[in-house]
MIMAR-487287 format. One record per residue (C-alpha): residue number from 1; x, y, z. Coordinates in steps of 0.05 Angstrom, whole numbers, plus 5000, padded with zeros to 4 digits. Example, Ala and Ser with C-alpha at 12.3 -4.5 7.8 and 13.67 -1.06 7.14 Angstrom:
+-----+------+------+------+
| pos |   px |   py |   pz |
+-----+------+------+------+
|   1 | 5246 | 4910 | 5156 |
|   2 | 5273 | 4979 | 5143 |
+-----+------+------+------+
END
This chain:
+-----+------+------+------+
| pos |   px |   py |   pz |
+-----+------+------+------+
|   1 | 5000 | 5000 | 5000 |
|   2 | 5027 | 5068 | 4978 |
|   3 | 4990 | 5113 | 5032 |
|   4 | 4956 | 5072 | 5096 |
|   5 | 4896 | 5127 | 5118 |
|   6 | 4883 | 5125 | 5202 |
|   7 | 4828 | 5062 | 5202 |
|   8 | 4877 | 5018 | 5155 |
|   9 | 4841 | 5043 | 5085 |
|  10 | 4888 | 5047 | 5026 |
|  11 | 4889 | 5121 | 5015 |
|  12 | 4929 | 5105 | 4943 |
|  13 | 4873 | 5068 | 4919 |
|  14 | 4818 | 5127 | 4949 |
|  15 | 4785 | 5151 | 4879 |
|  16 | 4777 | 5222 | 4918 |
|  17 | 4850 | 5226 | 4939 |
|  18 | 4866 | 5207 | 4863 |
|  19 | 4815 | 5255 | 4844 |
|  20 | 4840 | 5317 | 4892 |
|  21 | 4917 | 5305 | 4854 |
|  22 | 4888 | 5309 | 4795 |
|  23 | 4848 | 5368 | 4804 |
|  24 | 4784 | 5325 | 4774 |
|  25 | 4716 | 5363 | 4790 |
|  26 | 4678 | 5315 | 4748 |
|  27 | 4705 | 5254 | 4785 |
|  28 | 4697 | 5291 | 4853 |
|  29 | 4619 | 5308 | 4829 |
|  30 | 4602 | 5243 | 4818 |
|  31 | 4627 | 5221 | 4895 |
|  32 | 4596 | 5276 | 4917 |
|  33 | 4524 | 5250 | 4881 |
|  34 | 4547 | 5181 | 4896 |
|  35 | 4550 | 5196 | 4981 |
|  36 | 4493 | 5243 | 4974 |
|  37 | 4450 | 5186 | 4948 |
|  38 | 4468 | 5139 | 5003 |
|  39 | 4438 | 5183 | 5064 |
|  40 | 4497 | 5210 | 5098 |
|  41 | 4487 | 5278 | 5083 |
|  42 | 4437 | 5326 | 5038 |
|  43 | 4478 | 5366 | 4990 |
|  44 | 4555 | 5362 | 4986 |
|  45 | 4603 | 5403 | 4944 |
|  46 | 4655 | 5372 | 4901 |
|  47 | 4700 | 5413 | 4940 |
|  48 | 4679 | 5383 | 5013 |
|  49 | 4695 | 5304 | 4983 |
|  50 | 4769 | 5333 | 4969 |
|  51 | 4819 | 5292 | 4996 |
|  52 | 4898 | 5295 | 5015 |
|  53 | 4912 | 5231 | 5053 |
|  54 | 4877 | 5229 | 5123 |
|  55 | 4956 | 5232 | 5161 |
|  56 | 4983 | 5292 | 5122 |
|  57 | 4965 | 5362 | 5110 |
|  58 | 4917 | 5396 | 5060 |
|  59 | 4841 | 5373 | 5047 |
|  60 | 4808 | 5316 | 5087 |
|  61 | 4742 | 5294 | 5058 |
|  62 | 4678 | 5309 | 5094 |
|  63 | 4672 | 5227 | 5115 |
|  64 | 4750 | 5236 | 5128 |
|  65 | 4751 | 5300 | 5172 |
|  66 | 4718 | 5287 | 5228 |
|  67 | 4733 | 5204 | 5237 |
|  68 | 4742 | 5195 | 5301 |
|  69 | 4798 | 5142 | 5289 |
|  70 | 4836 | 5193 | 5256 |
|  71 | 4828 | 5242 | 5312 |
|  72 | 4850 | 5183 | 5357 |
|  73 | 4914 | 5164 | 5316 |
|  74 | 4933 | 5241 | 5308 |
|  75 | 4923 | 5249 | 5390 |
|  76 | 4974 | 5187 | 5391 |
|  77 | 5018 | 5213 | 5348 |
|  78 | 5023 | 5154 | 5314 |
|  79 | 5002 | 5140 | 5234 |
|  80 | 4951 | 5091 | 5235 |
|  81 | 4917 | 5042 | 5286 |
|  82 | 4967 | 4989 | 5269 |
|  83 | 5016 | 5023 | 5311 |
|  84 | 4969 | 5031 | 5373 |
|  85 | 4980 | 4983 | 5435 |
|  86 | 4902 | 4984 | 5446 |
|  87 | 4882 | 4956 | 5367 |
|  88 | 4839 | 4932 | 5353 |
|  89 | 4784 | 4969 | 5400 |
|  90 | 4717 | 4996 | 5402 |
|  91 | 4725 | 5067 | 5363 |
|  92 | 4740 | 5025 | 5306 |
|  93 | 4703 | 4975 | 5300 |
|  94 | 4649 | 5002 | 5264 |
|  95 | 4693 | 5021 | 5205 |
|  96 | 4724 | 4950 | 5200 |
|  97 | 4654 | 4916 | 5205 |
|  98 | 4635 | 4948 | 5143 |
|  99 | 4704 | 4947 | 5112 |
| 100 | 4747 | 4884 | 5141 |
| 101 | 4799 | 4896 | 5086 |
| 102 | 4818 | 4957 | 5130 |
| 103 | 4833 | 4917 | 5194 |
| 104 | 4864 | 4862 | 5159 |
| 105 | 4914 | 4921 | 5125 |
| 106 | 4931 | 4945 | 5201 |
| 107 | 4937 | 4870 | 5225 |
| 108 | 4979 | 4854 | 5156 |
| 109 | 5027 | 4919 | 5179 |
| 110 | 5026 | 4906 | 5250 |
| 111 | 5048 | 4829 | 5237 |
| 112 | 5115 | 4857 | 5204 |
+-----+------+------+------+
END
């Protein structure tokens, strides 16, 4: 993985990070639409599904900004749950119920 995000997500495969390098408004439209359409919030800009990487500076998308794993991991100091003493716990586990691939990823690093 070229960029592991907070909650073990491959930021290098992200089609918003990808998107936010290229400079893509269509692409960053469509997610926009696309997480508009599945209930988690009424009307998003292109501009608020931007994304940088979760761990580094610059724009965090709106799912992205306020994760509470992320918050966790940058209180920490540390780059990603893999590196926590505590993983896997609670604050997490609602992200790698619906996404496993993320927790295997942090168990994967952590097993290095």
């Amino acid at each position: 993985m070229e960029m592991t995000g907070c909650c073990g997500m491959d930021c290098g495969s992200c089609e918003a990070r990808r998107a936010t390098e290229r400079n893509d408004i269509e692409t960053l439209s469509k997610l926009a639409a696309a997480e508009e359409s599945r209930g988690g919030y009424s009307f998003i800009l292109p501009s608020k599904i931007k994304c940088t990487g979760c761990t580094g500076p610059g724009a965090k998308s709106i799912t992205c900004s306020d994760c509470r794993v992320r918050m966790c991991a940058l209180d920490r100091g540390i780059p990603h749950c893999g590196f926590c003493e505590e993983f896997p716990c609670d604050l997490g586990d609602i992200i790698w119920e619906a996404v496993p691939e993320y927790k295997n990823n942090l168990e994967r690093i952590r097993s290095r």
